[in-house]
C-alpha positions as CSV (number, residue, x, y, z in Angstrom):
1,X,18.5,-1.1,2.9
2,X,14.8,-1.4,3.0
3,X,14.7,-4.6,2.1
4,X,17.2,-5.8,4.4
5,X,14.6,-3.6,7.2
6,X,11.9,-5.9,6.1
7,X,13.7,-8.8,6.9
8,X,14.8,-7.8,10.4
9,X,11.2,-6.3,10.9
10,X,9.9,-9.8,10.8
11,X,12.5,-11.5,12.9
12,X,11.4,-8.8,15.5
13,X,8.1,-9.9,15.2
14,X,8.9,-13.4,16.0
15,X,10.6,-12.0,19.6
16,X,7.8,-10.3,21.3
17,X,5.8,-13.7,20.1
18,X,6.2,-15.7,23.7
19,X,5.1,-13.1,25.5
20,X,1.3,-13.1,23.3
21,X,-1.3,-15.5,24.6
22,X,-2.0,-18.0,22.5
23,X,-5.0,-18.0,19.8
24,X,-8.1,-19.9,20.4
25,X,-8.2,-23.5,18.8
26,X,-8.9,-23.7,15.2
27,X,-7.7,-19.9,14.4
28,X,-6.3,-18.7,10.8
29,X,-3.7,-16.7,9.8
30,X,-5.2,-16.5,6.1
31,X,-5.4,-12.8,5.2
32,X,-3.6,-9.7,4.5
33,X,-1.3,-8.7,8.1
34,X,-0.1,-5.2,8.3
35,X,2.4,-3.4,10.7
36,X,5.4,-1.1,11.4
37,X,8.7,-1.6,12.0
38,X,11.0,0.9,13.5
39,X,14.3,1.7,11.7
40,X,16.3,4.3,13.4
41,X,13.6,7.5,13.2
42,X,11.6,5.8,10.1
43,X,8.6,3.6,10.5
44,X,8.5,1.3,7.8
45,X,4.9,-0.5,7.0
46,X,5.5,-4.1,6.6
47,X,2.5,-6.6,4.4
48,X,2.3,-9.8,4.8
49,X,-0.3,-11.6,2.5
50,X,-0.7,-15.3,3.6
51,X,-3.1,-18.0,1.9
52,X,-2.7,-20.0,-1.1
53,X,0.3,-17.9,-2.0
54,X,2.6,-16.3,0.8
55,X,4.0,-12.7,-0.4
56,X,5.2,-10.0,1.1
57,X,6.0,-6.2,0.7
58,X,7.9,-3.2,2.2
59,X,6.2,-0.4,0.5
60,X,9.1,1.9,1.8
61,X,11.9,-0.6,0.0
62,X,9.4,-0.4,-3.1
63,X,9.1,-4.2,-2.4
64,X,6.2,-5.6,-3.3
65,X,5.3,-9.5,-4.0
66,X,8.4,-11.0,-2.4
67,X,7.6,-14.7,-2.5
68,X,8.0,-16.4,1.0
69,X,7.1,-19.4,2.6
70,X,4.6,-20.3,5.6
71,X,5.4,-22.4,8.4
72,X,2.8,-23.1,11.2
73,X,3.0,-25.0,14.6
74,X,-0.4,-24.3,16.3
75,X,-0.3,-19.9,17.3
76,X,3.3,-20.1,16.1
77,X,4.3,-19.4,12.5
78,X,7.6,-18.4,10.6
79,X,7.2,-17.0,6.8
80,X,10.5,-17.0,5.3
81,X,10.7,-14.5,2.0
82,X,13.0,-15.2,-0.7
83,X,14.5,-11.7,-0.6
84,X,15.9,-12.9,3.0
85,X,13.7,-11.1,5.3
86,X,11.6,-13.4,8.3
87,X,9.1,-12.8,10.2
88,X,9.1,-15.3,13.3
89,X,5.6,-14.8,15.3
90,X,2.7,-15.8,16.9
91,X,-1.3,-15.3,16.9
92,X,-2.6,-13.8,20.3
93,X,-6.1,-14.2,21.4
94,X,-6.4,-10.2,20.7
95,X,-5.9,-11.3,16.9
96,X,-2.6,-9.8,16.3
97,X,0.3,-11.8,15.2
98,X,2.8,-10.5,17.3
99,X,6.7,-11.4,17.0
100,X,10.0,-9.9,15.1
101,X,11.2,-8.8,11.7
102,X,14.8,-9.7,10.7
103,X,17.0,-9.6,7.8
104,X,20.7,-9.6,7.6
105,X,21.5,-8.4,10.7
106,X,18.4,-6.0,10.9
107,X,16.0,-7.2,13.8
108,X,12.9,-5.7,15.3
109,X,9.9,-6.0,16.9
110,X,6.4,-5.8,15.2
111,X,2.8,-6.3,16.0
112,X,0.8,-7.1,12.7
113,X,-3.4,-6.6,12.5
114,X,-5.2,-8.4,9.8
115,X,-6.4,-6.2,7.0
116,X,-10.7,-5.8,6.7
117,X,-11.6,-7.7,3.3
118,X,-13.1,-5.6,0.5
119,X,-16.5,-5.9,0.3
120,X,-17.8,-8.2,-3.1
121,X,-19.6,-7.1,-5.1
C-alpha cells in the first residue's frame, strides 16, 4: 500500500507542475528532494535522490533505494522508479519541484524542497 502511495505521490507532483513558473536557465535538479503526500489522514514523506544514480524512498512503505529513472525537458522532468511509482514535475523559480505522485491508481499532489548538503569535513 505504501509503495503503491509513493507512486501516486509522484504522479501528483507532476499535476500541480504547469501551474509553477519555470526555473531560471541553466538550473539543476541534482540533489536530495523531499516532500509529503497525502493519503487519506496520513502524510507520507516522499525522497527523491537524483544525480549520478536516481533512487527513491517512502520511509512510511519502509522503501528505501528504489531505483528509478530521470527524464528532463528544460524545468520539466519525469523520474520513473522501478517499483512503479512516478513523479511527473517541474522546477519553479522558488526552487521547489512541484508536480504529482502516482502509482497504480494512487495519485496526488506534492511539492518537493531540495535537501541542505552535509557539510565536508
Amino acid at each position: 500500500m505504501k509503495t503503491l502511495i509513493m507512486g501516486a505521490a509522484l504522479a501528483l507532483v507532476a499535476a500541480g507542475a504547469s501551474a509553477q513558473p519555470a526555473a531560471p536557465a541553466g538550473a539543476t535538479v541534482t540533489g536530495d528532494w523531499q516532500g509529503q503526500v497525502t493519503a487519506g489522514k496520513e502524510q507520507l514523506p516522499i525522497i527523491l535522490h537524483l544525480g549520478a544514480q536516481v533512487t527513491g524512498d517512502s520511509p512510511a512503505e519502509r522503501v528505501f533505494g528504489d531505483p528509478g529513472k530521470l527524464e528532463q525537458a528544460g524545468d520539466k522532468l519525469k523520474v520513473t522508479f522501478q517499483g512503479g511509482g512516478e513523479f511527473e514535475g517541474a522546477l519553479g523559480k522558488d526552487g521547489k519541484l512541484a508536480g504529482t505522485f502516482s502509482k497504480g491508481s494512487f495519485s496526488a499532489p506534492i511539492v518537493l524542497v531540495r535537501q541542505a548538503e552535509a557539510p565536508k569535513p
